[in-house]
N, CA, C and O atoms as a DFTB+ gen file, in Angstrom:
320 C
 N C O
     1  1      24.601    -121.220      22.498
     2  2      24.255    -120.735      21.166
     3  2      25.431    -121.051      20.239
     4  3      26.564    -120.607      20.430
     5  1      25.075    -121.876      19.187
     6  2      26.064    -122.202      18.420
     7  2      26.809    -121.092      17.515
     8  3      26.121    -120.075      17.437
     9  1      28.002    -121.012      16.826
    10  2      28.463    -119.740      16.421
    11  2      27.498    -119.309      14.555
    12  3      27.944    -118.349      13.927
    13  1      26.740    -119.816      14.176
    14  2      25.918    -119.563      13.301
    15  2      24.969    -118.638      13.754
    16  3      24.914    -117.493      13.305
    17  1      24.144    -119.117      14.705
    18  2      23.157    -118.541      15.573
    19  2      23.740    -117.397      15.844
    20  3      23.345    -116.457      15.155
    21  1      24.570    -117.164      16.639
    22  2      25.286    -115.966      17.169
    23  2      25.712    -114.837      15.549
    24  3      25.324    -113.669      15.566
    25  1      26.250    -115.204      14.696
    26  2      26.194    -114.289      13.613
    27  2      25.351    -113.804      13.014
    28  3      25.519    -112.876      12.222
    29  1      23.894    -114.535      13.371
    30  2      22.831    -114.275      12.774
    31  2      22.489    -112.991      13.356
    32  3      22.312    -111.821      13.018
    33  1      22.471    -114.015      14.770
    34  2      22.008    -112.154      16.108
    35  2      22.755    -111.016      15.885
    36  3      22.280    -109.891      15.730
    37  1      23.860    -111.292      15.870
    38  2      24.520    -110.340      15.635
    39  2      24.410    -109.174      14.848
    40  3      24.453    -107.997      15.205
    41  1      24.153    -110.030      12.894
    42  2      24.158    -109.404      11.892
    43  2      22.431    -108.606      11.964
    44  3      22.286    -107.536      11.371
    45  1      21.421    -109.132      12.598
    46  2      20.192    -108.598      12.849
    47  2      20.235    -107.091      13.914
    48  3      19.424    -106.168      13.985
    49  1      21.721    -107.359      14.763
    50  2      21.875    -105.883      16.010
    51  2      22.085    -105.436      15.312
    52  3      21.321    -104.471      15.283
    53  1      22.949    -105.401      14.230
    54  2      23.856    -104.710      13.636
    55  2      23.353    -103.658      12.220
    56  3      23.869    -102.711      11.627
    57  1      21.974    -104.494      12.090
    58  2      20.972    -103.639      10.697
    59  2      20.208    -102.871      11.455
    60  3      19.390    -102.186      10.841
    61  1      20.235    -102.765      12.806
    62  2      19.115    -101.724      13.514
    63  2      19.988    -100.953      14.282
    64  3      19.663    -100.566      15.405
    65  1      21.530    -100.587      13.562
    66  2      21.704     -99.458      14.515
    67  2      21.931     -98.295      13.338
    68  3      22.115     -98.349      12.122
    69  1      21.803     -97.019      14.495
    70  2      21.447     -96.130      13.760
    71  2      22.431     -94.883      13.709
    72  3      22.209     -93.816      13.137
    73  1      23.670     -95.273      14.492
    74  2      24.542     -94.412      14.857
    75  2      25.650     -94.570      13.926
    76  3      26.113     -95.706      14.031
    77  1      26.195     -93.929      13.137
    78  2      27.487     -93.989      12.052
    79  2      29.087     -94.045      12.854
    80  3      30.179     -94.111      12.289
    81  1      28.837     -94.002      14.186
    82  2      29.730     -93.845      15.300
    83  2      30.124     -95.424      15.546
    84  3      31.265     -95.872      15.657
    85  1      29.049     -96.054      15.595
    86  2      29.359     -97.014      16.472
    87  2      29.503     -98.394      15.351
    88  3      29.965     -99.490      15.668
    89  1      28.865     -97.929      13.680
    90  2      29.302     -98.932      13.069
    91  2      31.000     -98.416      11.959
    92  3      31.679     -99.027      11.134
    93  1      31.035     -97.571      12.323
    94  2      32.429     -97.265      12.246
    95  2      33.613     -98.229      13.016
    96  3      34.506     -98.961      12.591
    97  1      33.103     -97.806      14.486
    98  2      34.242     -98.341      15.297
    99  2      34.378    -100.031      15.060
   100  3      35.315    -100.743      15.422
   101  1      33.086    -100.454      14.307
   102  2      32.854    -102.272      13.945
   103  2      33.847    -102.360      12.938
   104  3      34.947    -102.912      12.919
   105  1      33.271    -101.749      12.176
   106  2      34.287    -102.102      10.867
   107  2      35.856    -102.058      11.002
   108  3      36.727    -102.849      10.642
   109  1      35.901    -100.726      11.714
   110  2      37.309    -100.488      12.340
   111  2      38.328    -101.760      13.364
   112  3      39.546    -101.858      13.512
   113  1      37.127    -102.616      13.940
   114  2      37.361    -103.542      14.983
   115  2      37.410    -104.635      13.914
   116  3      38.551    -104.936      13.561
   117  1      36.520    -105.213      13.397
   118  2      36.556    -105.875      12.260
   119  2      38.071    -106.038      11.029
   120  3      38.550    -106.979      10.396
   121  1      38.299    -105.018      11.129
   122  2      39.615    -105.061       9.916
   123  2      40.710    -105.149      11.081
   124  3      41.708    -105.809      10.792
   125  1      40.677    -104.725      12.027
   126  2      42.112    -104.711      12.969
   127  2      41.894    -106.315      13.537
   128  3      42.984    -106.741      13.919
   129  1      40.981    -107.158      13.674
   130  2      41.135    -108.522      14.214
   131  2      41.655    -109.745      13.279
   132  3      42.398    -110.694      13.529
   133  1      40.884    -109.295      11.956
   134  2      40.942    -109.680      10.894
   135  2      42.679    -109.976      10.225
   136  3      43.216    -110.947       9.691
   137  1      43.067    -108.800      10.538
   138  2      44.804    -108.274      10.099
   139  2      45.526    -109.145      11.128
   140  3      46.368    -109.971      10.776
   141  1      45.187    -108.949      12.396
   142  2      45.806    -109.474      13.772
   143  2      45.845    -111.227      13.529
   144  3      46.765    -112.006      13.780
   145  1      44.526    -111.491      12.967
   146  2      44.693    -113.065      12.949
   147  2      45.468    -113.631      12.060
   148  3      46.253    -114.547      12.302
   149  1      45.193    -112.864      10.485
   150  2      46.347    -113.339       9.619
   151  2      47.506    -113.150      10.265
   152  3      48.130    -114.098      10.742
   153  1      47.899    -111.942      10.343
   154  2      49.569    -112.160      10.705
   155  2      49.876    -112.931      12.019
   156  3      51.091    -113.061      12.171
   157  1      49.107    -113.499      13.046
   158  2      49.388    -114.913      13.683
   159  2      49.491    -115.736      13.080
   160  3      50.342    -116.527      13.486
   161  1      48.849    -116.079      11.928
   162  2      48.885    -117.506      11.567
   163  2      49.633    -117.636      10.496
   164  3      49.614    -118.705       9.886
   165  1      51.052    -115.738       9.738
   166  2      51.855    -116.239       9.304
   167  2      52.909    -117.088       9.948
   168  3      53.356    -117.003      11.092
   169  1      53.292    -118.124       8.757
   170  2      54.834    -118.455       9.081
   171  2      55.823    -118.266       7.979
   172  3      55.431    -118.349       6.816
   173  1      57.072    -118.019       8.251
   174  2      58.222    -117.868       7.388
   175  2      58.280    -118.908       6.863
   176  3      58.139    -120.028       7.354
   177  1      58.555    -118.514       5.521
   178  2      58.655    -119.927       4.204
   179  2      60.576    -120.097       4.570
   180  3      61.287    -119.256       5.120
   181  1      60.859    -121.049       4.198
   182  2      62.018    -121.961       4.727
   183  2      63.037    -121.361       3.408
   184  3      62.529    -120.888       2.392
   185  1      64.389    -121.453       3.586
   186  2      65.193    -120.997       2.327
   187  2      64.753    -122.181       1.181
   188  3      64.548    -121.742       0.050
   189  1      64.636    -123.259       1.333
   190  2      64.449    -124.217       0.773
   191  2      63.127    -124.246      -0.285
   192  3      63.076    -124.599      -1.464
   193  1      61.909    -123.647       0.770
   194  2      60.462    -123.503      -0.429
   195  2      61.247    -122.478      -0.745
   196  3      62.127    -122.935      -1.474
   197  1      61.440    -121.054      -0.549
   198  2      61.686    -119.789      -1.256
   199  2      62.375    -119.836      -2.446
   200  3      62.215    -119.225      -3.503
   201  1      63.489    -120.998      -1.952
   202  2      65.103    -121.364      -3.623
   203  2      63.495    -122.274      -4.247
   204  3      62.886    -121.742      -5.175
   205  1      63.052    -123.371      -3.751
   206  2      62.203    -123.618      -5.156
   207  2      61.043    -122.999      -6.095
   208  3      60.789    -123.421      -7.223
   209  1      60.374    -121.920      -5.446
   210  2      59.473    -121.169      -5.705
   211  2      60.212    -120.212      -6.722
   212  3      59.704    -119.958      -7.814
   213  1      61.164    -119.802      -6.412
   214  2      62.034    -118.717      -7.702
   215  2      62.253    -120.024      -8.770
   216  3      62.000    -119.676      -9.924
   217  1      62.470    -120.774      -8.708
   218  2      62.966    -121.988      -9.826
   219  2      62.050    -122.065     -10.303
   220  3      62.165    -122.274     -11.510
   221  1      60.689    -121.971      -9.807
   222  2      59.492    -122.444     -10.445
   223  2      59.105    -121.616     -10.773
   224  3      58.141    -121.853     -11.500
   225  1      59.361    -120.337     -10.628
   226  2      58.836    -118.834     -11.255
   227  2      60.058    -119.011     -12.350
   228  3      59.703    -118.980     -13.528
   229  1      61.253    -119.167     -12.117
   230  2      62.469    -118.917     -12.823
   231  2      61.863    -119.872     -14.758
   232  3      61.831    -119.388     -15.889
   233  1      61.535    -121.176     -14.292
   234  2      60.926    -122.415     -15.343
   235  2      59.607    -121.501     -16.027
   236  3      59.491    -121.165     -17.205
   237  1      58.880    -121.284     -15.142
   238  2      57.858    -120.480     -15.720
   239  2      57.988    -119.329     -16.631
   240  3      57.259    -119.243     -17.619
   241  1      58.736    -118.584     -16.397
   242  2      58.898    -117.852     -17.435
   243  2      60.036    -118.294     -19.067
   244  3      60.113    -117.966     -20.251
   245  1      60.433    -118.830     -18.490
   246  2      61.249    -119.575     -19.608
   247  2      60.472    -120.216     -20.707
   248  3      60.812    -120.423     -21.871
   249  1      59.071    -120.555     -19.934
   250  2      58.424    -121.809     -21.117
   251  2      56.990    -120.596     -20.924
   252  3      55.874    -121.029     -20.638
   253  1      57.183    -119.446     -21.080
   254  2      56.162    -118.469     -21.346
   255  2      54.745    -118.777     -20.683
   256  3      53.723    -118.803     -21.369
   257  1      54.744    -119.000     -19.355
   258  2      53.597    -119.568     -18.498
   259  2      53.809    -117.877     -17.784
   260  3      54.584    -117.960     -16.831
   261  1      53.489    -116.918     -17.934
   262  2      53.355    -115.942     -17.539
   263  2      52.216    -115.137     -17.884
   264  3      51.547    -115.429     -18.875
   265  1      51.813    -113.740     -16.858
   266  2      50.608    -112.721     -17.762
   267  2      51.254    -111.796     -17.363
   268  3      52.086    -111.914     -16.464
   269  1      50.961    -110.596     -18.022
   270  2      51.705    -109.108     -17.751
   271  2      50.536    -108.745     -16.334
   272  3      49.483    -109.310     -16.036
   273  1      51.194    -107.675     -15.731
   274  2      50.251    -107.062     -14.624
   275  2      49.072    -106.527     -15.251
   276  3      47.983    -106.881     -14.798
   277  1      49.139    -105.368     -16.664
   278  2      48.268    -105.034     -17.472
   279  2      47.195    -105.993     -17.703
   280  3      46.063    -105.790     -17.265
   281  1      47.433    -106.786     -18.215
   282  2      46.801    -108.148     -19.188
   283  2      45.954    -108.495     -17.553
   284  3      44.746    -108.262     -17.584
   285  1      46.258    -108.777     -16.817
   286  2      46.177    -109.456     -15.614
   287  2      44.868    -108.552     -14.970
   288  3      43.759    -108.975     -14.643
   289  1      45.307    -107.406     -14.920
   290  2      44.120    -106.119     -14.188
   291  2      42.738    -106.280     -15.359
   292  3      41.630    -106.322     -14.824
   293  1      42.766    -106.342     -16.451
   294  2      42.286    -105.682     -17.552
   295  2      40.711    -107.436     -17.235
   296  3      39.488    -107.360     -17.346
   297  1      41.501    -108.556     -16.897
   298  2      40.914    -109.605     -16.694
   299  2      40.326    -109.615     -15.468
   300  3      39.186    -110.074     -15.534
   301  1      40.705    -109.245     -14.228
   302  2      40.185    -109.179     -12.800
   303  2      38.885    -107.856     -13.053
   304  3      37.827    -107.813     -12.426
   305  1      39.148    -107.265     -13.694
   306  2      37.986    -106.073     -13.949
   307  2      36.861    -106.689     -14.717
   308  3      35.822    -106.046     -14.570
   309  1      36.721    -107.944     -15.647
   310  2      36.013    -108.225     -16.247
   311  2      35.312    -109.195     -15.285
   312  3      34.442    -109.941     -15.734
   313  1      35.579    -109.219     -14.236
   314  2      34.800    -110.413     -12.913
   315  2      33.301    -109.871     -12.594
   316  3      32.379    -110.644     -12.334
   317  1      33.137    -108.270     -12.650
   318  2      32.387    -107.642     -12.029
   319  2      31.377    -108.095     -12.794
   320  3      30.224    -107.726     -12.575
């Protein structure tokens, strides 16, 4: 069974259960594998990207390529 197929079945077990117990512990399993895989597949950025990434934040603000956090929230809220 290819892994499409299998999400399908899955997502079809998963609308016929009826216990708040057991789709708890999914979601719960779900966010802890989820977390587990990202932080495997971090890696440490090198001194080298990190010194150019501040330079390029450092340039950026100099030539006013910036948004405030405010300005910034006020726009992500208008997505909905």
């Amino acid at each position: 069974m290819d892994l499409e197929t299998r999400k399908i079945s899955f997502i079809q077990e998963f609308l016929r259960l009826q216990n708040e117990e057991i789709v708890s512990g999914l979601e719960k399993l779900l966010r802890k594998r989820k977390t587990e895989l990202v932080e495997k597949n971090l890696k440490p950025m090198s001194m080298e990207q990190y010194n150019s990434e501040i330079d390029q934040a450092m340039e950026d603000s100099k030539n006013g390529r910036m948004i405030k956090a405010t300005d910034l929230k006020a726009k992500i809220q208008k997505w909905d």
